[in-house]
C-alpha positions, -999 to +999 in steps of 0.1 A: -746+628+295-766+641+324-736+635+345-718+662+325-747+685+327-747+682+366-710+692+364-716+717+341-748+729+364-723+729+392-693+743+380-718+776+367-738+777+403-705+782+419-686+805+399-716+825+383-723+858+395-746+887+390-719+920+382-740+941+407-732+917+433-698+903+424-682+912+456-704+898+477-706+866+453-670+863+458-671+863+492-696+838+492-677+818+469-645+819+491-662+814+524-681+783+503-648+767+490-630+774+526-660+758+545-648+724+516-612+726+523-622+727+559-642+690+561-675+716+574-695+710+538-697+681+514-692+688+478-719+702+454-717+677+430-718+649+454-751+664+470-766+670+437-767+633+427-775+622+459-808+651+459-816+642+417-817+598+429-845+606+459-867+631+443-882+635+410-875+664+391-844+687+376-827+707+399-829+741+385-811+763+412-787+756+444-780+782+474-756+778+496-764+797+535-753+797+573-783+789+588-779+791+631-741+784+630-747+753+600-744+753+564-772+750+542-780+732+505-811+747+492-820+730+458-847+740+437-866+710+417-888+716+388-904+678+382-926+671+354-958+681+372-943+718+371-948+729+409-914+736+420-903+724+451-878+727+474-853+707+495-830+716+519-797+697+537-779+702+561-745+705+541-720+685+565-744+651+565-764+654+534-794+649+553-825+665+549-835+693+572-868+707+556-885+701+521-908+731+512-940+720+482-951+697+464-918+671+474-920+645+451-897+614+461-887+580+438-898+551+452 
């Protein structure tokens, strides 16, 4: 079951998007699935399991940026504690390139 709500989660963070901004949604979208099709970025979903196994806590929102010519994961975890942290990777390797708050990893 939570393997369904990851894919639901990550089916809606890619194809959600706020009407005020839908153009510039869409172009993120496109430039997102382009960068896939191209080898430059890993899949979503694959990243999301890979961040949900290390740390503790739900991932309750994913960005996707060009950050000094790489691409970007920023996940948002919300573990039981309730301070939010975050985690970025560097989108191409999965690993992580900076982890903002209380981190809390599995051991």
């Amino acid at each position: 079951m939570r393997r369904s709500f990851l894919a639901l989660l990550a089916a809606g963070l890619l194809l959600a998007a706020p009407a005020v901004r839908a153009d510039d949604d869409d172009d993120d979208h496109d430039r997102a699935r382009a960068a896939l099709e191209r080898g430059e970025i890993r899949p979503l979903i694959q990243l999301l399991a890979e961040v949900e196994r290390r740390f503790i806590g739900q991932v309750v929102d994913t960005e996707l940026d060009r950050e000094d010519g790489r691409w970007v994961y920023e996940f948002k975890l919300l573990p039981p504690s309730g301070k939010m942290f975050r985690v970025e990777l560097d989108a191409a390797t999965g690993a992580v390139r900076r982890t903002r708050g209380p981190v809390q990893e599995r051991r």
